[in-house]
Each structure stands twice: as structure tokens, then as C-alpha cells.
C-alpha positions as CSV (number, residue, x, y, z in Angstrom):
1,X,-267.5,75.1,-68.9
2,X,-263.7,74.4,-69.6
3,X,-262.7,70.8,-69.8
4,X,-260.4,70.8,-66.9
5,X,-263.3,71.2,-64.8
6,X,-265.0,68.2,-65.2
7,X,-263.8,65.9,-62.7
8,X,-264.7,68.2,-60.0
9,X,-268.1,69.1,-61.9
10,X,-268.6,65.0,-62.3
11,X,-268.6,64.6,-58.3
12,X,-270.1,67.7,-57.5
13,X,-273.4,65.8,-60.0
14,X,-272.9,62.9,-58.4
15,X,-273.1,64.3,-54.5
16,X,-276.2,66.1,-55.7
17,X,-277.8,62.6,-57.4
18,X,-277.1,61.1,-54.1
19,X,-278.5,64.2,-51.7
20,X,-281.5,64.3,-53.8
21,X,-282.7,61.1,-53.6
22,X,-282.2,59.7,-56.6
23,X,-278.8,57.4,-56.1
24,X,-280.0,54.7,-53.6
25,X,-276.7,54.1,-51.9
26,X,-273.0,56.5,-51.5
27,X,-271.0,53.4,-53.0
28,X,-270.7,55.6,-57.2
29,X,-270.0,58.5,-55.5
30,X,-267.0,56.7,-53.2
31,X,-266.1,54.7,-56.0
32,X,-265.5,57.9,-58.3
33,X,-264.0,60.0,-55.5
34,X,-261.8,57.1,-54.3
35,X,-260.8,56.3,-58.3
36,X,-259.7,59.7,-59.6
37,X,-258.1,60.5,-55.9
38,X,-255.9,57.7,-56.3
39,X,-255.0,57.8,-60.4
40,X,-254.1,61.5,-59.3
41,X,-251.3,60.3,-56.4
42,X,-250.3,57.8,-58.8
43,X,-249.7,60.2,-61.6
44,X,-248.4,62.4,-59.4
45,X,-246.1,61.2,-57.4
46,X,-245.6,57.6,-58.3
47,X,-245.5,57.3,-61.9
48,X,-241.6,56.7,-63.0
49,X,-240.9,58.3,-66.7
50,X,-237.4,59.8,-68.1
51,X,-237.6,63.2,-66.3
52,X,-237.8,60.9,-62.5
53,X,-241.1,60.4,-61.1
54,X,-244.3,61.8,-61.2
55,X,-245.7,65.2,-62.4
56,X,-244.9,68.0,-60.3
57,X,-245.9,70.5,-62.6
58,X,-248.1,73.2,-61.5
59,X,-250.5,72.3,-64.1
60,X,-251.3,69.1,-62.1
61,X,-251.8,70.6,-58.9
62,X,-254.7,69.0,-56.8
63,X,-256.2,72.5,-56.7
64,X,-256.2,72.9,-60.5
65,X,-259.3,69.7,-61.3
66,X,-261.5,72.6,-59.7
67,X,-263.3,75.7,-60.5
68,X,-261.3,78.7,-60.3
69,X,-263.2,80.2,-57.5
70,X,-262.7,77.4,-55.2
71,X,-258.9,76.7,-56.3
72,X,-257.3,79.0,-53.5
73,X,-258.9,77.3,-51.0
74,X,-258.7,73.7,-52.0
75,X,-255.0,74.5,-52.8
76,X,-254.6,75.6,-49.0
77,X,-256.1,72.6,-47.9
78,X,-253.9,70.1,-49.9
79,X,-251.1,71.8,-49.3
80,X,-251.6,71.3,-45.8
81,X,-252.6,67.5,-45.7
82,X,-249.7,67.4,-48.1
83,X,-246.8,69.1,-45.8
84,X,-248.2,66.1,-43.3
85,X,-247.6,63.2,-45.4
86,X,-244.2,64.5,-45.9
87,X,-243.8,64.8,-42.1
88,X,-244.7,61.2,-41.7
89,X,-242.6,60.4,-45.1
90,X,-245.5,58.7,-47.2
91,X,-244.4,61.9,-50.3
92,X,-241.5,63.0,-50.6
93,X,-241.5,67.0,-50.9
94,X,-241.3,68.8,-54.3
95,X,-238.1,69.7,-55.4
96,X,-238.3,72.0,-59.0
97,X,-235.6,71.2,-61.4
98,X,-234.7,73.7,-64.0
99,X,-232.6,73.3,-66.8
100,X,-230.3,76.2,-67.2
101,X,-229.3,75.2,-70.9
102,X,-232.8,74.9,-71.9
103,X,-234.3,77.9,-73.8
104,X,-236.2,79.6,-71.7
105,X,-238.8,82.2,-71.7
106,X,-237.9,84.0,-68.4
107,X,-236.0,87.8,-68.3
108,X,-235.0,88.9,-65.6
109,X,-234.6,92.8,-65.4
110,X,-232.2,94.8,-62.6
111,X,-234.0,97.9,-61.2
112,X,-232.8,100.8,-62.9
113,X,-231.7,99.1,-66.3
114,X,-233.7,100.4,-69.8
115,X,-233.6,97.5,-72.4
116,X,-231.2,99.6,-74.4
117,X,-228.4,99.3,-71.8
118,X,-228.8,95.5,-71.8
119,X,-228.6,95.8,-75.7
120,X,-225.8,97.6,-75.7
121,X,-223.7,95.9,-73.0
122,X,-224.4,92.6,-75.4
């Protein structure tokens, strides 16, 4: 079980405590849904740090605090309640900034280039 996991795998125990029997009332299971729901819009959209505000790194996504299986669809749904809260202006909608100076990772290759005729062009 990988680490990132755990918040989903903490509410998934928690639903099954409280299905089972064995949690007398919903209010843990609210409390921790409600609690790491809204630390995550905090973080990731609130927050104010040096680069703007909040995280909009992939990374961070909702969709990432679950298993992998299930992150396709969970990343469909919040996409979709989040493309309404930016309809009724509560987010704003994420804009990627790149720095072009910054070293950087990326190649980008042309169809019918080798290496060597990069190379050699340099």
C-alpha cells in the first residue's frame, strides 16, 4: 500500500466501521471527509506562496489521494463538478505556467529528423 493512498484508504475504514455497526453515529466519518475535503481546496486553490496561489500541480489532483484503479473515474467526476464552480466563479480555472528559461527535461522531435541531424545542425 503506497502512502499516497491513505487518505482515501482512511475513509474507505471509516465508511466500513460505520456500515458495520461498529461506529454508533456518521459524525467521524463527516468530520474526516469534511476535514481533508476542505485542507485540499485550501491547498489547492487558496493557499498564496511565491509562485501565486495554490498547487496546481498534477501531482495534487483530487483524483491522485485515490487508488489507481478508481483514479480515472474520480478524476472525471471532479473535473466535472470543477468546470461548475468555475461557471458560477467560486475557482478560478487552471492556467499552467512554464518557464521557458528553466532547464527542462522536455525534447521535442520533428517527424523525419534522426538525432544526428539535430547534432549536426547544433
Amino acid at each position: 500500500v503506497r502512502l499516497k493512498a491513505a487518505p482515501a484508504l482512511v475513509l474507505l475504514f471509516l465508511a466500513l466501521l460505520r456500515l458495520s455497526g461498529l461506529l454508533d453515529s456518521c459524525a467521524p466519518l463527516a468530520a474526516y471527509s469534511y476535514g481533508a475535503l476542505s485542507g485540499w481546496v485550501y491547498l489547492r486553490f487558496y493557499q498564496r506562496h511565491s509562485r501565486g496561489r495554490g498547487d496546481m500541480s498534477d501531482h495534487f489532483a483530487f483524483a491522485s489521494f485515490f487508488p489507481e484503479a478508481v483514479q480515472p473515474a474520480v478524476g472525471l467526476l471532479a473535473g466535472l463538478v470543477h468546470a461548475a464552480l468555475v461557471k458560477i466563479k467560486v475557482c478560478r480555472k487552471m492556467v499552467k505556467r512554464y518557464d521557458v528559461g528553466a532547464p527542462s527535461s522536455i525534447t521535442i522531435s520533428l517527424p523525419g529528423t534522426d538525432p544526428q541531424d539535430a547534432e549536426r545542425r547544433r
